[in-house]
Backbone as CSV, one residue per row, in Angstrom:
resi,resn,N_x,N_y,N_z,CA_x,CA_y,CA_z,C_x,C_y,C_z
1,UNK,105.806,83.487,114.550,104.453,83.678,114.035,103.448,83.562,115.173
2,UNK,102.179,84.415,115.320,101.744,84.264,116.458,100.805,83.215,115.957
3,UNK,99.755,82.716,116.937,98.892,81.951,116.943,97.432,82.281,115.957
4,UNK,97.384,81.331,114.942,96.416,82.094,114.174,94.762,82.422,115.021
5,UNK,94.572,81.269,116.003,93.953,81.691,116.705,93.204,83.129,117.301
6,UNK,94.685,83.524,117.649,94.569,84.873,118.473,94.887,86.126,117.432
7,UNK,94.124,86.042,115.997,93.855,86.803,115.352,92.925,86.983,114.524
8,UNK,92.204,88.021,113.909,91.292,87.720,112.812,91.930,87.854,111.330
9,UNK,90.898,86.661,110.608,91.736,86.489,109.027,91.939,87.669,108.266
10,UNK,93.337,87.396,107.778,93.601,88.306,106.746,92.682,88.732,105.817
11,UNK,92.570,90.122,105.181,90.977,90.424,103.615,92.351,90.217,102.885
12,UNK,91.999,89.763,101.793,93.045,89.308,100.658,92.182,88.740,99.173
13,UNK,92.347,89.887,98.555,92.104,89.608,96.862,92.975,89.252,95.986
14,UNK,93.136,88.339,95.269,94.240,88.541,93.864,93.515,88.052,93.168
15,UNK,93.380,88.879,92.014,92.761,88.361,90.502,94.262,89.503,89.715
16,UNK,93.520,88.801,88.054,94.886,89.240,87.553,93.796,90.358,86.782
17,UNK,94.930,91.593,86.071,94.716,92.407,85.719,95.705,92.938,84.397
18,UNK,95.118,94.197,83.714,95.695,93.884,82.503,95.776,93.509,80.812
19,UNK,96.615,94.238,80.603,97.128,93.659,78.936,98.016,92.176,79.034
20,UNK,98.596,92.062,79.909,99.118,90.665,80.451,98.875,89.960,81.667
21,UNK,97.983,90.572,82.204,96.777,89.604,83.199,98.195,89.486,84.542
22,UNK,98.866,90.458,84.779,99.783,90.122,85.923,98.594,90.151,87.184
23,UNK,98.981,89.791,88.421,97.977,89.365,89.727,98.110,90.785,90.189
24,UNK,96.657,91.204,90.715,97.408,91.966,91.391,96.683,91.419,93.091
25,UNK,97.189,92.502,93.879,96.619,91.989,95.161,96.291,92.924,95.671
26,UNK,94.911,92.925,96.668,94.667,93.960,97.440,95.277,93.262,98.941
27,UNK,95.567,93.821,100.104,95.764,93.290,101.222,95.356,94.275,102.295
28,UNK,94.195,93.725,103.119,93.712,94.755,103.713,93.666,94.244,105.854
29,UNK,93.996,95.196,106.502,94.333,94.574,107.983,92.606,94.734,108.526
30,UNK,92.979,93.168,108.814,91.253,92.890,109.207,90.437,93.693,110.580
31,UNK,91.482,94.594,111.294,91.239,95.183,112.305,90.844,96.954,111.686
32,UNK,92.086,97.614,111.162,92.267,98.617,111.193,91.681,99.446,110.068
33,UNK,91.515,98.108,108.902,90.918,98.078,107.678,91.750,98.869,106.390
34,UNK,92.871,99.416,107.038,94.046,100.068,106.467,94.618,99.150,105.575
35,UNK,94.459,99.300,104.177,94.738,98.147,102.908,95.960,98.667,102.188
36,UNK,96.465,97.896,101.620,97.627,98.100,100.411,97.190,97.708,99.190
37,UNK,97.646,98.365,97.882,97.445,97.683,96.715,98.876,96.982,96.142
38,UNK,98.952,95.356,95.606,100.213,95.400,94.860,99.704,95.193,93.560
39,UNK,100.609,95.977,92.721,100.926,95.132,91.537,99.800,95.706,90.775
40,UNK,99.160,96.911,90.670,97.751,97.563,89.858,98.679,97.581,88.164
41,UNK,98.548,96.518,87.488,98.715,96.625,86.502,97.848,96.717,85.503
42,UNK,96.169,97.054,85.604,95.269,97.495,84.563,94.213,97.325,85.665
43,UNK,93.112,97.560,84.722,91.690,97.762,85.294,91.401,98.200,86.611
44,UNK,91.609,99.462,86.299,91.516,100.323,88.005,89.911,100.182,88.305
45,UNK,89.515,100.128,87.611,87.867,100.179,87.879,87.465,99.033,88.558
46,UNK,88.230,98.005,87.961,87.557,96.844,88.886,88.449,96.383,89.783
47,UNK,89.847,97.124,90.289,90.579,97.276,91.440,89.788,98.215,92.419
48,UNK,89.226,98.799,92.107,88.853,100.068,93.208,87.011,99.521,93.423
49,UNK,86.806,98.814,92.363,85.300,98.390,93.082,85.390,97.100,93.818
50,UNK,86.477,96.747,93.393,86.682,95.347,95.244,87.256,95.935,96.045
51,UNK,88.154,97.107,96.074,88.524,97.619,97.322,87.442,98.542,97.875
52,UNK,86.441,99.000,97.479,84.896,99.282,97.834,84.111,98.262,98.297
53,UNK,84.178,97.483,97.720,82.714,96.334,98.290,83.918,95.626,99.538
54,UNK,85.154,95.594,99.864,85.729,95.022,101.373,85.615,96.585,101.880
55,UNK,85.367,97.115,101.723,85.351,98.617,103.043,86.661,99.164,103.601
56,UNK,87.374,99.321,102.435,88.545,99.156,102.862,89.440,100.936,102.631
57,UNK,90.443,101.303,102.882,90.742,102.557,103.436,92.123,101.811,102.519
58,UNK,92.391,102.647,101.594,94.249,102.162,100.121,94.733,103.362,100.903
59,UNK,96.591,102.987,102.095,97.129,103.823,102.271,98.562,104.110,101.293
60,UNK,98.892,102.742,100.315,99.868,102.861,99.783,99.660,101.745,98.785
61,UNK,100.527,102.488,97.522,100.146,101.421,96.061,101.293,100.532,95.750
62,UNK,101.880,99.529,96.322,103.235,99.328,96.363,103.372,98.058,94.647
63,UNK,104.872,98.380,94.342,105.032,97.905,93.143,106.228,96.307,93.462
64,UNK,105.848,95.281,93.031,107.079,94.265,93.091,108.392,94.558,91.930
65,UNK,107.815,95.657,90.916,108.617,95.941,89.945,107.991,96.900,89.590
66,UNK,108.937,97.565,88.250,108.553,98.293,87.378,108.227,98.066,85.864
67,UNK,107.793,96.873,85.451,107.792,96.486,84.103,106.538,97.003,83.812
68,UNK,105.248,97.188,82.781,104.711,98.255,82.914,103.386,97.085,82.895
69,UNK,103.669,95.756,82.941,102.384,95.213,83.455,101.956,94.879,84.888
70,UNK,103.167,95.409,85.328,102.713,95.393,86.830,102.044,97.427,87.392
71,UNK,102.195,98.236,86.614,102.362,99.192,86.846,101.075,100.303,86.187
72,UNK,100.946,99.744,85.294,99.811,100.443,84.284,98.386,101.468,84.833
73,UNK,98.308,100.876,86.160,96.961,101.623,86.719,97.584,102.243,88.024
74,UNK,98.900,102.624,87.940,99.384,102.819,89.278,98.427,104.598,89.447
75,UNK,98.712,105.179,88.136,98.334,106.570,88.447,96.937,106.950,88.422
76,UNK,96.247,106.003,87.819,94.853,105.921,88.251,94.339,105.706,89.546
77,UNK,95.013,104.283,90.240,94.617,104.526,91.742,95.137,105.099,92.409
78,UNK,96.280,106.209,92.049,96.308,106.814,93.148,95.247,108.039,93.087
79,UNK,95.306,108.554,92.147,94.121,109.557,91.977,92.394,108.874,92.147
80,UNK,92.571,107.977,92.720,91.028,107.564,93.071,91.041,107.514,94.538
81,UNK,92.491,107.249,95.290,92.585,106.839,96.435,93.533,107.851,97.552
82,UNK,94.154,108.452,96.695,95.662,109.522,97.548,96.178,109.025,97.920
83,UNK,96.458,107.474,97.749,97.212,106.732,98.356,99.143,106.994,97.705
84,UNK,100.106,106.440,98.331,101.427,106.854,97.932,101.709,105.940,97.153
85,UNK,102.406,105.912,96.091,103.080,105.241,95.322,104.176,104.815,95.485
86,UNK,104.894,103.835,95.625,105.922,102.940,96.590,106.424,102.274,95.225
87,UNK,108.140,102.581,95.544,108.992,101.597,94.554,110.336,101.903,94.845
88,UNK,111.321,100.712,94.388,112.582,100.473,94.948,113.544,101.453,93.816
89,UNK,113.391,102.349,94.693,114.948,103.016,93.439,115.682,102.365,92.420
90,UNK,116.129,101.079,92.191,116.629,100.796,91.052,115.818,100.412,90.052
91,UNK,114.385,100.505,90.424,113.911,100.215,89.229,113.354,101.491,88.345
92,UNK,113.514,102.801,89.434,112.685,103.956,88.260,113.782,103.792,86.707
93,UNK,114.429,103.586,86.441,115.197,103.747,85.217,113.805,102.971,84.444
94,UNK,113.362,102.073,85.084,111.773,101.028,83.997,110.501,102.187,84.329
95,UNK,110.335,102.848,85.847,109.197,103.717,85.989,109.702,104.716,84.610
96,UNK,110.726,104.918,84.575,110.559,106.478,83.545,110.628,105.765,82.149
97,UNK,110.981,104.701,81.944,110.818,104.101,80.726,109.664,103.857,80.044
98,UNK,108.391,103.667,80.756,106.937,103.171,80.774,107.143,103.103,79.434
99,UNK,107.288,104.386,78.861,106.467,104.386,77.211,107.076,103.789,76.269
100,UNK,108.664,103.701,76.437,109.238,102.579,75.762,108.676,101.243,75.927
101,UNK,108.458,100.982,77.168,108.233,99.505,77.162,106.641,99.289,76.644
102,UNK,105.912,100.102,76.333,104.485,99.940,75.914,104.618,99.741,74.235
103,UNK,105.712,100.578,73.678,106.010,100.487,72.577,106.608,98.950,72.208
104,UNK,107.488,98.928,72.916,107.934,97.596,72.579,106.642,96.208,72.795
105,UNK,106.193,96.291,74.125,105.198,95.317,73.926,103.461,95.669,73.570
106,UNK,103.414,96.586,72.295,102.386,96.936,71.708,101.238,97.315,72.770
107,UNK,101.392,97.547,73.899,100.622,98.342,74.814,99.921,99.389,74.812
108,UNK,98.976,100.212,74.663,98.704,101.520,74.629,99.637,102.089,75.886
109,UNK,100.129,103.246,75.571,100.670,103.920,76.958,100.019,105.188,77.856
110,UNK,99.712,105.029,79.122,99.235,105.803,80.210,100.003,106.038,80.899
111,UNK,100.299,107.418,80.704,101.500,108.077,81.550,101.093,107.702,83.515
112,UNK,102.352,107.740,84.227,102.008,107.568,85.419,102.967,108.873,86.329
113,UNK,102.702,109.411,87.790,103.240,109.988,88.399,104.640,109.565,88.932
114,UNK,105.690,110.305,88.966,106.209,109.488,89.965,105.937,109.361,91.306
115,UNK,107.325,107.979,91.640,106.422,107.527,93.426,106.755,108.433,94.001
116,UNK,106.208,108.334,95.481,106.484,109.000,96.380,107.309,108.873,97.594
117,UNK,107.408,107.329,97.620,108.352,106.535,98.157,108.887,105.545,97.925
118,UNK,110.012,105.583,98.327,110.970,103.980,97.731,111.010,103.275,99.043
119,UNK,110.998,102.098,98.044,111.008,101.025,99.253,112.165,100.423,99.330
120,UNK,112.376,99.745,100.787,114.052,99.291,100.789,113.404,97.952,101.680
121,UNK,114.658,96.906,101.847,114.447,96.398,102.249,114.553,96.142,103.973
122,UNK,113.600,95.128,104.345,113.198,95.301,105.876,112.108,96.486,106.070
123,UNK,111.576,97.300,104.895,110.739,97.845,105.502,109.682,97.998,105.827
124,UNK,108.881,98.259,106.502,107.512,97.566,107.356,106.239,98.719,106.935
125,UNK,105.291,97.658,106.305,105.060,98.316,105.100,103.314,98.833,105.766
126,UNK,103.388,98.625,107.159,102.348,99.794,107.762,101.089,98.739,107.592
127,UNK,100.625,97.530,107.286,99.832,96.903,106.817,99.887,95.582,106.847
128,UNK,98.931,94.968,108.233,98.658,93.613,108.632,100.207,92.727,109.044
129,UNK,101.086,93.579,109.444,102.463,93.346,109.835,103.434,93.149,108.688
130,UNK,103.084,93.453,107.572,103.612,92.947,105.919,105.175,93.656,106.022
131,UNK,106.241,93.065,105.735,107.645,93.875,105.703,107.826,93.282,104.202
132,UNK,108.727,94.750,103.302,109.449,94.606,102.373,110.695,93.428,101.780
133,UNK,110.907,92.982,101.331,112.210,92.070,101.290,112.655,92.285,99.883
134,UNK,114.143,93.149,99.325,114.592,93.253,98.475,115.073,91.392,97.777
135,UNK,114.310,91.649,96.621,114.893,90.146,95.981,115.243,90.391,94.483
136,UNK,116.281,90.926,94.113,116.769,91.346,92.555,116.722,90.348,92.243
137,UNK,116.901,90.351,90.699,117.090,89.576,89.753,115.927,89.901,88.404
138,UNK,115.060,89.894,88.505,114.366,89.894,87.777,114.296,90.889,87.282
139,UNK,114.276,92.539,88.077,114.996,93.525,88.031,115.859,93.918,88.983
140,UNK,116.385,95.153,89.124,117.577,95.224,89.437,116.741,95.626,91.175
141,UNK,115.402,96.255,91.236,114.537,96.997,92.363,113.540,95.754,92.774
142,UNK,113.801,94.781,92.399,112.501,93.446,92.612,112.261,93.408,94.205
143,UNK,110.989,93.471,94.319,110.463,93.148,95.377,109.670,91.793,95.938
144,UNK,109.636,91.541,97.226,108.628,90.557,97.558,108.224,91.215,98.960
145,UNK,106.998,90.766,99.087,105.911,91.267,100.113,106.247,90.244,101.623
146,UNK,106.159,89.521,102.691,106.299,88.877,103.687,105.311,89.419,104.928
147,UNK,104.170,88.182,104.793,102.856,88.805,105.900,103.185,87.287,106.837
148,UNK,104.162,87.791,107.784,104.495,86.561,108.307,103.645,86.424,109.256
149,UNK,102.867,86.501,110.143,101.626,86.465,110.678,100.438,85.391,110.097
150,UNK,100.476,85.832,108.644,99.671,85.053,107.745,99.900,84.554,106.994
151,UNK,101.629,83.799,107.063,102.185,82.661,106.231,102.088,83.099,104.907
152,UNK,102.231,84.561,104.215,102.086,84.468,103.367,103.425,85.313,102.342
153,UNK,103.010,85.213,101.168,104.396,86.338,100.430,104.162,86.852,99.070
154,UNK,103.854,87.552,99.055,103.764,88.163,97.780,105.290,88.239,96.988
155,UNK,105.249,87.437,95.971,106.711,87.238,95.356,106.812,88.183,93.875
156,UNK,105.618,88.503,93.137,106.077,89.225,92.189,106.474,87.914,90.910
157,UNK,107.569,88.668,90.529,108.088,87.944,89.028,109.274,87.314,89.126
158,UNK,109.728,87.442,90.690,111.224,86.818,90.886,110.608,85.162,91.261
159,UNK,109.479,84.482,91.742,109.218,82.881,91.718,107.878,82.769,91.394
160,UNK,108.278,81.664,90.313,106.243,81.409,90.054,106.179,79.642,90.429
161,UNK,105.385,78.938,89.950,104.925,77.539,90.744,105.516,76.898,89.470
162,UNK,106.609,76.258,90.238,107.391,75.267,89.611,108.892,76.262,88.265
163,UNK,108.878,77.394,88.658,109.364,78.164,87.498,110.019,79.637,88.480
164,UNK,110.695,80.076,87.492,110.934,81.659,88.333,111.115,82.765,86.893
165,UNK,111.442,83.864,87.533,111.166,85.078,86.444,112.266,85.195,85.029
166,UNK,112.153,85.554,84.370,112.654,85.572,83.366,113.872,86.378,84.045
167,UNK,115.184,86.893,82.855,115.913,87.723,83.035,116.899,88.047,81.734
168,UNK,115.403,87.907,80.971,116.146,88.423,79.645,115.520,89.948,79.086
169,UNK,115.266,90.540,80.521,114.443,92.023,80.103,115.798,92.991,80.716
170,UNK,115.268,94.122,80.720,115.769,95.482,81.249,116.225,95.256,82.435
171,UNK,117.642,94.842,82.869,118.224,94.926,84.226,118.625,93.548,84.704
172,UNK,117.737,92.331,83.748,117.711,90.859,84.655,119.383,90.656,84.838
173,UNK,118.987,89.448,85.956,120.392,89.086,86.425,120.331,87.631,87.128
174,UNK,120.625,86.921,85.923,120.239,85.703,86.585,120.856,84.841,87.730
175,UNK,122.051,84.751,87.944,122.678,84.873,88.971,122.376,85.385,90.173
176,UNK,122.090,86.434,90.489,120.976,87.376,91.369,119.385,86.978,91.602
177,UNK,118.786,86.689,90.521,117.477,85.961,90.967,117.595,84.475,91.891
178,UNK,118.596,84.005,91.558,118.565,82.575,92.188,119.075,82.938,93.436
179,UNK,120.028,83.900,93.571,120.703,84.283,94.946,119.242,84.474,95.501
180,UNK,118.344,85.523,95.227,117.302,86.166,95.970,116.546,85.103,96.385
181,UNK,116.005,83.662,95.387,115.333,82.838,95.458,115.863,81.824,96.714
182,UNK,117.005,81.684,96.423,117.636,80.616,97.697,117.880,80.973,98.931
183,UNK,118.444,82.115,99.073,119.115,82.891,100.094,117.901,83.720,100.922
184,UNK,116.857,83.941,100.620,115.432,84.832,101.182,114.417,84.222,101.083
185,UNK,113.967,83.853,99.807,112.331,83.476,99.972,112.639,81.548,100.336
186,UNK,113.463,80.799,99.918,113.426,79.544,100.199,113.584,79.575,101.525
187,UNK,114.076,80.395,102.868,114.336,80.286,103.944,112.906,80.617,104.566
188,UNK,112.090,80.819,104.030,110.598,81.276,104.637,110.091,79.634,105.281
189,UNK,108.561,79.505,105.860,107.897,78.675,105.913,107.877,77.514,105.061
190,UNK,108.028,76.368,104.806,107.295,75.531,103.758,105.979,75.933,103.478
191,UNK,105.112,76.016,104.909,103.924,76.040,104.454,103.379,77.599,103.880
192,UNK,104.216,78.239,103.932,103.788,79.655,103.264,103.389,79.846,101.918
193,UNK,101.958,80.441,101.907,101.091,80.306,100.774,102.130,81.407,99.952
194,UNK,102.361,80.808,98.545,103.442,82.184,97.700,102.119,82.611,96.257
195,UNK,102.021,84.117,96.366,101.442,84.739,95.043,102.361,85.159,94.450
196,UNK,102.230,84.444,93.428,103.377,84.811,91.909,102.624,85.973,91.411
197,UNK,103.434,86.275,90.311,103.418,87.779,89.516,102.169,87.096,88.519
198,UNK,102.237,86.190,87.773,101.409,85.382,86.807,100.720,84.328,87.322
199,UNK,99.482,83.662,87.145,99.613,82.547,87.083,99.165,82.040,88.543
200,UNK,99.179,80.549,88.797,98.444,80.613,89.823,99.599,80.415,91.147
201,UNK,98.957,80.252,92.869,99.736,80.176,93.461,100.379,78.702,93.848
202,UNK,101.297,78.959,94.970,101.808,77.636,95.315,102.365,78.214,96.504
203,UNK,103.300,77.572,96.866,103.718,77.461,98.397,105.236,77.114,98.596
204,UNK,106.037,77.551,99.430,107.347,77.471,99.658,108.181,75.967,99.934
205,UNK,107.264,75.354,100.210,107.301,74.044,100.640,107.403,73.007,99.110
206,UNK,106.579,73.129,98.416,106.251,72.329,96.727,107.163,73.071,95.395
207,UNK,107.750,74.510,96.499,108.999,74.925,95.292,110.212,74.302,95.706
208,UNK,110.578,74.296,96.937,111.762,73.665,97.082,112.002,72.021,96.863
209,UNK,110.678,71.243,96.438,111.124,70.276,96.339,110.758,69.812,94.941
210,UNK,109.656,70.775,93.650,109.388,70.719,92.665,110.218,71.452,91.517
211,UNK,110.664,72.737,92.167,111.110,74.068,90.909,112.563,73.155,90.594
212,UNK,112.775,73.308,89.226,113.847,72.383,88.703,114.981,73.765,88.986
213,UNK,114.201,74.922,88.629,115.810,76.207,88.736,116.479,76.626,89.884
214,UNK,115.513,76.079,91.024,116.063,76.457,92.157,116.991,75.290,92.755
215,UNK,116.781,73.890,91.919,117.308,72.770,92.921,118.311,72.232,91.926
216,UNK,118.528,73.350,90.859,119.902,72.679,89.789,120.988,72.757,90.863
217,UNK,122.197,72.297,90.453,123.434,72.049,91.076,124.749,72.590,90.482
């Protein structure tokens, strides 16, 4: 990690958004001003008027999943922004599902495009040094974000504060979430600030010694 010193601070929004209020995040490189969106799961309007009032340039809309509360405004911002739509191949089986799953959780449904790129893991996601890190379980395509520069991680729905993601939906695998949880994101920083999918944040350091699912035996 370099010296925080010898950089300027990360732009970083998360408020939640939504029929289920998932987080989303803007993340924008304080130099180049070249931003990412995660996680546009509703209210594009008031996603795209904070990525207006930071001055910021959306080159890609990246998804931690495909469940459709993380996903809901994906095709709105891209048509506000031209930005690409980013997701891990195993989860389009949930991208093409959208309207089922709106049905099932009484959602109105808004059709979306498909992406334009899939994301894999290790890949370097063009933005404030941020790399991809495949972490299944939660779905079969689960993602987490890693801005190791700025101690930070966008985790999605695979760890929340004191808790981790369900895996009683479309694809879960619980076995696999805990692999992803122990084996990747517990090897990060302690002090690395973590944004969950829901809910508020916490840190790598107060999960490994608080989350009861990660420290069963």
């Amino acid at each position: 990690m370099s010296n925080p010193a010898d950089r300027p601070e990360l732009i970083r929004k998360t408020f939640p958004v939504g029929p289920l209020q998932c987080n989303c995040t803007i993340i924008g490189d304080p130099v180049s001003k070249r931003a990412i969106i995660v996680d546009p799961g509703g209210d594009a309007k008031k996603i795209m008027a904070t990525v207006d009032s930071l001055g910021l340039k959306v080159v890609s809309i990246i998804h931690t999943h495909a469940h459709l509360d993380h996903i809901l405004a994906a095709g709105e911002i891209k048509e506000a922004t031209g930005a690409s739509l980013c997701l891990h191949k195993q989860d389009m089986f949930l991208w093409e599902g959208l309207e089922t799953q709106c049905k099932v959780f009484g959602v109105p449904y808004q059709a979306i495009p498909d992406p334009d790129e899939w994301l894999v893991d290790d890949l370097d996601l063009d933005c404030a040094g941020g790399v991809a890190m495949h972490t299944p379980g939660h779905t079969p395509g689960s993602m987490s974000f890693w801005f190791e520069d700025y101690n930070l991680l966008i985790a999605g729905d695979t760890l929340f504060k004191h808790s981790i993601g369900r895996t009683d939906l479309w694809g879960g695998d619980p076995d696999a979430i805990l692999k992803s949880i122990r084996h990747r994101l517990m090897t990060l920083d302690e002090d690395a600030t973590v944004v969950t999918g829901h809910g508020p944040e916490t840190s790598i350091g107060e999960e490994r010694r608080l989350n009861p699912f990660i420290n069963q035996r």
